[in-house]
Chimera marker file (.cmm) of the C-alpha trace (Angstrom):
<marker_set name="trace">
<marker id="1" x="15.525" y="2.780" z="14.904" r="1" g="1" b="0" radius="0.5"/>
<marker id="2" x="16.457" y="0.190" z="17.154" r="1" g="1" b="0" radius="0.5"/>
<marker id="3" x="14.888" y="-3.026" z="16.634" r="1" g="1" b="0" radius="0.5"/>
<marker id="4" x="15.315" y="-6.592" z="17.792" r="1" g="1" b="0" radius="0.5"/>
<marker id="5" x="17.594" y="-7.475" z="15.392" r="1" g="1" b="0" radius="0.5"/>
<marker id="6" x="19.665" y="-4.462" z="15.526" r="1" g="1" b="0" radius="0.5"/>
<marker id="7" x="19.206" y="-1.390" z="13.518" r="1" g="1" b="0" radius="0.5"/>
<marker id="8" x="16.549" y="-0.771" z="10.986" r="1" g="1" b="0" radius="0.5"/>
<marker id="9" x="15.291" y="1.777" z="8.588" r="1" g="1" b="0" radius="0.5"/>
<marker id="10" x="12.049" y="2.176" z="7.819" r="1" g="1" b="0" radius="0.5"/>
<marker id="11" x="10.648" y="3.618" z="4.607" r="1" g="1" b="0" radius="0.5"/>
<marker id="12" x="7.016" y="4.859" z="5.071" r="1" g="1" b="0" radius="0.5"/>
<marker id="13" x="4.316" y="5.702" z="2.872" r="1" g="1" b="0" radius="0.5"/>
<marker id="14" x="1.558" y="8.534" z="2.205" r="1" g="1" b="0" radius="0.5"/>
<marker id="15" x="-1.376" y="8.075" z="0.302" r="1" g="1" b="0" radius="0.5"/>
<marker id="16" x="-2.246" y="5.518" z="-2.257" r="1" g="1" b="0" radius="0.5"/>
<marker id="17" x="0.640" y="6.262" z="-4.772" r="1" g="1" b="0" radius="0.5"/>
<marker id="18" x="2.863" y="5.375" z="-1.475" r="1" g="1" b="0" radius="0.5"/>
<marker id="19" x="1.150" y="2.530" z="-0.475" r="1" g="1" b="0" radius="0.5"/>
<marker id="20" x="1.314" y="0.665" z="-3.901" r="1" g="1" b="0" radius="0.5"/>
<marker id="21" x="4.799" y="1.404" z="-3.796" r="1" g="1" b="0" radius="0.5"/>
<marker id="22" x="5.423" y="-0.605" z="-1.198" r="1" g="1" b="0" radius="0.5"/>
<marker id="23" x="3.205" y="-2.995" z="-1.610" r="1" g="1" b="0" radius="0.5"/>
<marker id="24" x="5.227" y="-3.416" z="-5.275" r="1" g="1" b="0" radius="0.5"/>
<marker id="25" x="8.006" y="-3.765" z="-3.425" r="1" g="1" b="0" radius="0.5"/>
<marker id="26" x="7.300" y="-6.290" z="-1.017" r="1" g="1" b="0" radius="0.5"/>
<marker id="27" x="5.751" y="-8.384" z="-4.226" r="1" g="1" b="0" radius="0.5"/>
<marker id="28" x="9.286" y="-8.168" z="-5.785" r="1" g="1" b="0" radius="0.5"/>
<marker id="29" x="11.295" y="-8.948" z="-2.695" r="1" g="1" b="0" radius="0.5"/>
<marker id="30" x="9.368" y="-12.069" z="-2.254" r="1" g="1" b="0" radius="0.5"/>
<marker id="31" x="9.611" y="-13.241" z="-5.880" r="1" g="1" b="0" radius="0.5"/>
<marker id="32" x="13.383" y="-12.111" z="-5.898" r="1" g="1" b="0" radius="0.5"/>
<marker id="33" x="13.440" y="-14.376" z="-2.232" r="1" g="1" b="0" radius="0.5"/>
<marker id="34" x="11.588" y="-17.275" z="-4.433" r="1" g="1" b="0" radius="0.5"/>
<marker id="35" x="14.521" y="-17.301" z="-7.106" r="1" g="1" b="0" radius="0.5"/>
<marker id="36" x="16.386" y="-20.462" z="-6.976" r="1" g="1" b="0" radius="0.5"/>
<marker id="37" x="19.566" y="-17.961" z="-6.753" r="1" g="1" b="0" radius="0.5"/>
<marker id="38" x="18.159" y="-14.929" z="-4.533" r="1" g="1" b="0" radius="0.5"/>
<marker id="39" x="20.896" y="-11.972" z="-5.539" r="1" g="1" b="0" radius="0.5"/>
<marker id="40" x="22.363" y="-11.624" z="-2.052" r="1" g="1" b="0" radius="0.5"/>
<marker id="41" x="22.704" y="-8.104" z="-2.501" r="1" g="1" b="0" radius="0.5"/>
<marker id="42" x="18.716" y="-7.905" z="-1.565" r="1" g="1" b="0" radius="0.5"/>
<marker id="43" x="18.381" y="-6.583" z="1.559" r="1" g="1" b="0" radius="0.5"/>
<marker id="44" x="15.931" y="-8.760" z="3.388" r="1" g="1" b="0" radius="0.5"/>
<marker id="45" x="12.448" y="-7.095" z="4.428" r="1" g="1" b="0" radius="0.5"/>
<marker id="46" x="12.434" y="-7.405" z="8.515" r="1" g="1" b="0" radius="0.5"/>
<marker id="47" x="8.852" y="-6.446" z="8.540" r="1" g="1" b="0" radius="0.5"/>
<marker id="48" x="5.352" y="-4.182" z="6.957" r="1" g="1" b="0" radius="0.5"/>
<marker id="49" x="2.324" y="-3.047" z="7.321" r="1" g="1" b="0" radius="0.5"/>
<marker id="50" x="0.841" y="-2.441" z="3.870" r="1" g="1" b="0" radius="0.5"/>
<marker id="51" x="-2.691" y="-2.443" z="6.383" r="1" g="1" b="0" radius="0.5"/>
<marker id="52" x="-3.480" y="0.640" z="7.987" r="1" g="1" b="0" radius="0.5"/>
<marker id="53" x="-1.577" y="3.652" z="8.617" r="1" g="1" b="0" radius="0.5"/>
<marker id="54" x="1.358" y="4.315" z="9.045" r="1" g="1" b="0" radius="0.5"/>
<marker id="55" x="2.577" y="2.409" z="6.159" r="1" g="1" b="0" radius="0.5"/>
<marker id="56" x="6.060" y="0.940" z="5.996" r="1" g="1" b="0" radius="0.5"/>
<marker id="57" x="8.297" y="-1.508" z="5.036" r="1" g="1" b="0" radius="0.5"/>
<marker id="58" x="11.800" y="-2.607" z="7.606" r="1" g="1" b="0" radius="0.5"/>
<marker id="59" x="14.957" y="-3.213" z="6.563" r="1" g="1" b="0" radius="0.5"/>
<marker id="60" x="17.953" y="-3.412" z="8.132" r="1" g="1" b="0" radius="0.5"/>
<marker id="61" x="20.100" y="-0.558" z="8.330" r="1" g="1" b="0" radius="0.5"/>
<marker id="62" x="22.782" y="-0.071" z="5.179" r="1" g="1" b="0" radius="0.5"/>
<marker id="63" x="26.413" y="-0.124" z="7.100" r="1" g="1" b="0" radius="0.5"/>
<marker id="64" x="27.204" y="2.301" z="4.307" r="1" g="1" b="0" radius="0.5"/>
<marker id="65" x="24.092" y="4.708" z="6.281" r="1" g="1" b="0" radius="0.5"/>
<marker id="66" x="21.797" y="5.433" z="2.948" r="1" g="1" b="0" radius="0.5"/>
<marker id="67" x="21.190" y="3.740" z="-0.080" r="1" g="1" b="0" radius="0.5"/>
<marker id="68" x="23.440" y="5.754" z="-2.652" r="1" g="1" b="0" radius="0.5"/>
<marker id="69" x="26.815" y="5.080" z="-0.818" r="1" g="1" b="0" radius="0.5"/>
<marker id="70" x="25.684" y="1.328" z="-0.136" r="1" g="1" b="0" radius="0.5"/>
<marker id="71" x="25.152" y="1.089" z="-4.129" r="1" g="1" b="0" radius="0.5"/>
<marker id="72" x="28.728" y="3.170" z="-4.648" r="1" g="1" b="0" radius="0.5"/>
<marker id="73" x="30.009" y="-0.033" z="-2.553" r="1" g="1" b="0" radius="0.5"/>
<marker id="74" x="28.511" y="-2.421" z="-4.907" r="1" g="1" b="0" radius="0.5"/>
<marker id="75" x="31.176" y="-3.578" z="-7.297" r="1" g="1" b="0" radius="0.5"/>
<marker id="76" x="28.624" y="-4.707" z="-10.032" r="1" g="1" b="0" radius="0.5"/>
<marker id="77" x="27.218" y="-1.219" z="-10.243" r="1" g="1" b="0" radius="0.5"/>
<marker id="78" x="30.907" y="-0.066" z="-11.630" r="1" g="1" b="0" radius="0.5"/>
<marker id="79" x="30.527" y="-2.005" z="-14.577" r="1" g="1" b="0" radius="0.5"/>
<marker id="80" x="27.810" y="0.168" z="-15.508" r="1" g="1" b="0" radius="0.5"/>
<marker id="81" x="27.842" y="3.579" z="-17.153" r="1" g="1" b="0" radius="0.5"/>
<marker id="82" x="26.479" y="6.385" z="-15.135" r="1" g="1" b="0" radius="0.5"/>
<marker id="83" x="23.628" y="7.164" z="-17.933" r="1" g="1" b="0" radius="0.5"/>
<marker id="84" x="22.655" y="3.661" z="-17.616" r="1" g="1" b="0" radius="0.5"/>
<marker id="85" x="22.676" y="3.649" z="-13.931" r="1" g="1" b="0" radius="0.5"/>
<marker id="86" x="20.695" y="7.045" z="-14.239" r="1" g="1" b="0" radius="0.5"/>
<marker id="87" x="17.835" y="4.893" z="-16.705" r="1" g="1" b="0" radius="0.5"/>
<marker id="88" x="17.467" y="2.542" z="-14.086" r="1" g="1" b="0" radius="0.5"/>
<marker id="89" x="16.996" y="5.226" z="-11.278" r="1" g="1" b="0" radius="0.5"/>
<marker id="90" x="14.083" y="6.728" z="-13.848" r="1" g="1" b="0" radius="0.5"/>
<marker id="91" x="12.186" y="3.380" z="-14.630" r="1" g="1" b="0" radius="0.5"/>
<marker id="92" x="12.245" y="2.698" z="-11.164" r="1" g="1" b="0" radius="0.5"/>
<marker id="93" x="10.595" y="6.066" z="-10.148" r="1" g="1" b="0" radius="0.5"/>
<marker id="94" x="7.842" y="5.483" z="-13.219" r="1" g="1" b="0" radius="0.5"/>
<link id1="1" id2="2" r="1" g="1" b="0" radius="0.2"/>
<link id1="2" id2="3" r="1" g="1" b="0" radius="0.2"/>
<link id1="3" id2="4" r="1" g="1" b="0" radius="0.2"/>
<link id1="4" id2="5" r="1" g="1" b="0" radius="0.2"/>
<link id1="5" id2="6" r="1" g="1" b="0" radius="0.2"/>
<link id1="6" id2="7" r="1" g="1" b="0" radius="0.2"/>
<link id1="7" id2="8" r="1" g="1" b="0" radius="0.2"/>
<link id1="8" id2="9" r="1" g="1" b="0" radius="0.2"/>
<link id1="9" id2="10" r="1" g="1" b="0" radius="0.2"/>
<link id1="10" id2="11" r="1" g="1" b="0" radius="0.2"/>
<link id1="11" id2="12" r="1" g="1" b="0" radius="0.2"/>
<link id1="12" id2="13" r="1" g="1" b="0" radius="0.2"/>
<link id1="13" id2="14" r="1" g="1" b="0" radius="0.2"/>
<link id1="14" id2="15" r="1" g="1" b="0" radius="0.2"/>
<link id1="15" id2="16" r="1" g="1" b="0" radius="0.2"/>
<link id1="16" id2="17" r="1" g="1" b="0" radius="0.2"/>
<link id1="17" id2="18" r="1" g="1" b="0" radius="0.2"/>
<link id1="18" id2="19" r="1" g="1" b="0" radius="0.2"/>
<link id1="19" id2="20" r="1" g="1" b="0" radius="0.2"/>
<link id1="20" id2="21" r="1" g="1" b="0" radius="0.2"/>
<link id1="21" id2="22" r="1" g="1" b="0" radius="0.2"/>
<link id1="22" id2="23" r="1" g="1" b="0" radius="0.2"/>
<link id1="23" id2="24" r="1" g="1" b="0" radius="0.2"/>
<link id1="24" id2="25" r="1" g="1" b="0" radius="0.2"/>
<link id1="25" id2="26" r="1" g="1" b="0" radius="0.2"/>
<link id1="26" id2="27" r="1" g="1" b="0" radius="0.2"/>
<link id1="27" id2="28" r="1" g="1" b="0" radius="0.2"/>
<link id1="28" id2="29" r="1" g="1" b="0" radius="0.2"/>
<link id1="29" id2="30" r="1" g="1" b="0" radius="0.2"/>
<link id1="30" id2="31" r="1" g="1" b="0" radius="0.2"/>
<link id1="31" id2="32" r="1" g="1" b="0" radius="0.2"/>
<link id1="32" id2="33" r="1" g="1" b="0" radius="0.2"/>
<link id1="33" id2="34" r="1" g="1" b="0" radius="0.2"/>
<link id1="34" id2="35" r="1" g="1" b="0" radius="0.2"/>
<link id1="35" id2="36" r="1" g="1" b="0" radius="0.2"/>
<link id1="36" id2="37" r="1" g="1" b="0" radius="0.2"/>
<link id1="37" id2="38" r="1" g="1" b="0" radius="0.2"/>
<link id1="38" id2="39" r="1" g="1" b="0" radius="0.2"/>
<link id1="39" id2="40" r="1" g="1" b="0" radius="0.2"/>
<link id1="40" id2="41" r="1" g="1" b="0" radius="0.2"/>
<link id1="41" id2="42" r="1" g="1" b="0" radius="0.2"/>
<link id1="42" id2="43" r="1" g="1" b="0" radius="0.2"/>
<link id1="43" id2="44" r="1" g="1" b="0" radius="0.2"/>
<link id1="44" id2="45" r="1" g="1" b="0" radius="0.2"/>
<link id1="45" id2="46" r="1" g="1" b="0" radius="0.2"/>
<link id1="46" id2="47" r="1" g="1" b="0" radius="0.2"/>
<link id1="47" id2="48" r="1" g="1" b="0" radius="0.2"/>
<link id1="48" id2="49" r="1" g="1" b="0" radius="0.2"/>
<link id1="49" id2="50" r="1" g="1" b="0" radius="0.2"/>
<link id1="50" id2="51" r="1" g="1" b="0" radius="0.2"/>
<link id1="51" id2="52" r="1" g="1" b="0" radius="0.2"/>
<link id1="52" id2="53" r="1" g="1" b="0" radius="0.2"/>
<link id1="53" id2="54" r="1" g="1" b="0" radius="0.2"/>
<link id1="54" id2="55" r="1" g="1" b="0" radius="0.2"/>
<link id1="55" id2="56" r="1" g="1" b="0" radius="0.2"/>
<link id1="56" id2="57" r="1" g="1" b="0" radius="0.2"/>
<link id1="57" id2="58" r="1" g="1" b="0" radius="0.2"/>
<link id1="58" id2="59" r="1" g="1" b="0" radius="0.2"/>
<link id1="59" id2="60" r="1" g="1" b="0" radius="0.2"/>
<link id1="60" id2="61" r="1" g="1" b="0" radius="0.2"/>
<link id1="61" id2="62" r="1" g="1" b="0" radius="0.2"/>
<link id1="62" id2="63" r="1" g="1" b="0" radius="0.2"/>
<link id1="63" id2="64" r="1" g="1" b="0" radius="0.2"/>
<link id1="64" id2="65" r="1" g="1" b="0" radius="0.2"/>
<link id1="65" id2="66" r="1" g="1" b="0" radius="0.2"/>
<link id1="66" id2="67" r="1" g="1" b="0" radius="0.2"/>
<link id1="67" id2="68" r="1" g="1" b="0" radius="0.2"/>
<link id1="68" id2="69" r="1" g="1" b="0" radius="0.2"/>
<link id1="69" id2="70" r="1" g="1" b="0" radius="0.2"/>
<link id1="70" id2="71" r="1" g="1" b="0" radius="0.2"/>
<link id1="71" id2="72" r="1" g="1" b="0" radius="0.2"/>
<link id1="72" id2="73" r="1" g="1" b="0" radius="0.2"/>
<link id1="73" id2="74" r="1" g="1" b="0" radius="0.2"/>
<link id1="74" id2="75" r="1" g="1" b="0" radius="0.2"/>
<link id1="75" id2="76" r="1" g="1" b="0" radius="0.2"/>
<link id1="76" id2="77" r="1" g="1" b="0" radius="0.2"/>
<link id1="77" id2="78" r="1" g="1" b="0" radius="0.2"/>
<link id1="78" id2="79" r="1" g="1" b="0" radius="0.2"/>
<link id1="79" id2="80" r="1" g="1" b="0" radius="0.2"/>
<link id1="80" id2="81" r="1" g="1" b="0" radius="0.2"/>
<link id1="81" id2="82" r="1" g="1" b="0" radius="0.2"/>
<link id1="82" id2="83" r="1" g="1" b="0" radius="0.2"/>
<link id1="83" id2="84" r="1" g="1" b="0" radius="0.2"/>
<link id1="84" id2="85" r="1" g="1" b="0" radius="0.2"/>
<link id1="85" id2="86" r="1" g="1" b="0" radius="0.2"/>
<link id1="86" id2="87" r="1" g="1" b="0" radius="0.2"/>
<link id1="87" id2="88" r="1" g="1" b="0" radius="0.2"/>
<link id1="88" id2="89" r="1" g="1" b="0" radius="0.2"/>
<link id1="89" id2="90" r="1" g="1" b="0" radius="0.2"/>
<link id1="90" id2="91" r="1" g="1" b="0" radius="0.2"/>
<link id1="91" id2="92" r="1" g="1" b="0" radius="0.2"/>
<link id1="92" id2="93" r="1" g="1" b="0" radius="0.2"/>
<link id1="93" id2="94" r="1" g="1" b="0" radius="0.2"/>
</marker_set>
Protein backbone atom coordinates (compact mmCIF):
# COMPACT_ATOMS: atom_id res chain seq x y z
CA UNK A 1 0.00 0.00 0.00
CA UNK A 2 0.88 3.37 -0.69
CA UNK A 3 1.31 5.54 2.17
CA UNK A 4 2.71 8.96 2.94
CA UNK A 5 5.94 7.92 3.41
CA UNK A 6 6.16 5.63 0.57
CA UNK A 7 5.33 2.02 0.59
CA UNK A 8 4.10 0.04 3.49
CA UNK A 9 3.05 -3.38 4.49
CA UNK A 10 0.69 -4.01 6.79
CA UNK A 11 0.38 -7.12 8.92
CA UNK A 12 -3.21 -7.55 10.30
CA UNK A 13 -4.72 -9.48 12.91
CA UNK A 14 -7.83 -11.90 13.66
CA UNK A 15 -9.07 -12.64 16.87
CA UNK A 16 -7.49 -12.35 20.23
CA UNK A 17 -4.45 -14.72 19.60
CA UNK A 18 -3.78 -12.01 16.64
CA UNK A 19 -4.30 -9.12 18.48
CA UNK A 20 -1.83 -9.98 21.38
CA UNK A 21 0.51 -10.66 18.78
CA UNK A 22 0.74 -7.47 17.79
CA UNK A 23 0.25 -5.82 20.59
CA UNK A 24 3.63 -8.02 21.77
CA UNK A 25 5.14 -6.70 19.08
CA UNK A 26 4.64 -3.18 19.28
CA UNK A 27 5.78 -3.63 23.23
CA UNK A 28 9.13 -5.01 21.87
CA UNK A 29 9.68 -2.50 19.11
CA UNK A 30 9.36 0.24 21.57
CA UNK A 31 11.67 -1.27 24.20
CA UNK A 32 14.12 -2.34 21.31
CA UNK A 33 13.55 1.77 20.14
CA UNK A 34 14.36 2.60 24.05
CA UNK A 35 17.84 0.71 23.87
CA UNK A 36 20.64 3.07 24.17
CA UNK A 37 21.91 1.16 20.83
CA UNK A 38 18.49 0.41 18.87
CA UNK A 39 19.76 -2.62 16.34
CA UNK A 40 19.21 -0.68 13.12
CA UNK A 41 18.12 -3.64 11.47
CA UNK A 42 14.50 -2.95 13.29
CA UNK A 43 12.27 -1.88 10.94
CA UNK A 44 10.52 1.10 12.41
CA UNK A 45 6.61 0.72 13.14
CA UNK A 46 4.92 3.64 10.80
CA UNK A 47 1.69 3.13 12.55
CA UNK A 48 -1.34 0.58 14.59
CA UNK A 49 -4.36 0.13 15.71
CA UNK A 50 -4.26 -2.51 18.44
CA UNK A 51 -8.13 -0.67 19.11
CA UNK A 52 -10.82 -1.89 17.12
CA UNK A 53 -10.95 -3.84 14.08
CA UNK A 54 -9.14 -4.22 11.66
CA UNK A 55 -6.07 -4.75 13.60
CA UNK A 56 -2.63 -3.95 12.24
CA UNK A 57 0.62 -2.86 12.63
CA UNK A 58 2.71 -0.54 9.41
CA UNK A 59 5.90 -0.94 8.37
CA UNK A 60 7.63 0.08 5.65
CA UNK A 61 7.95 -2.06 2.79
CA UNK A 62 11.22 -4.64 2.81
CA UNK A 63 13.23 -3.54 -0.60
CA UNK A 64 14.01 -7.24 -0.57
CA UNK A 65 9.64 -7.58 -1.01
CA UNK A 66 9.00 -10.19 2.10
CA UNK A 67 10.62 -10.87 5.15
CA UNK A 68 12.62 -14.20 4.34
CA UNK A 69 14.74 -12.68 1.45
CA UNK A 70 15.22 -9.34 3.56
CA UNK A 71 16.67 -11.76 6.45
CA UNK A 72 18.77 -13.86 3.52
CA UNK A 73 20.26 -10.14 3.01
CA UNK A 74 21.19 -9.81 6.55
CA UNK A 75 24.84 -10.66 6.91
CA UNK A 76 24.56 -11.46 10.72
CA UNK A 77 22.01 -14.15 10.03
CA UNK A 78 24.99 -16.13 8.01
CA UNK A 79 26.85 -16.58 11.00
CA UNK A 80 24.18 -18.68 12.20
CA UNK A 81 23.43 -22.33 11.52
CA UNK A 82 20.23 -23.04 9.77
CA UNK A 83 18.90 -25.31 12.87
CA UNK A 84 19.55 -22.41 15.00
CA UNK A 85 17.94 -19.98 12.74
CA UNK A 86 15.03 -22.63 12.50
CA UNK A 87 14.84 -22.47 16.84
CA UNK A 88 14.44 -18.96 16.62
CA UNK A 89 11.64 -19.11 13.89
CA UNK A 90 9.84 -21.77 16.54
CA UNK A 91 10.19 -19.66 19.83
CA UNK A 92 9.00 -16.88 18.01
CA UNK A 93 5.77 -18.65 16.78
CA UNK A 94 5.24 -20.08 20.65
Amino acid sequence: AEGEAGMRAYKFALGEDGLRALKREVALHRLLQEQPRAPASVLPLLDWNLEAPPFFVATPWMEAGNLSAWAECDARLSTSSRTQRLEWSARLCE
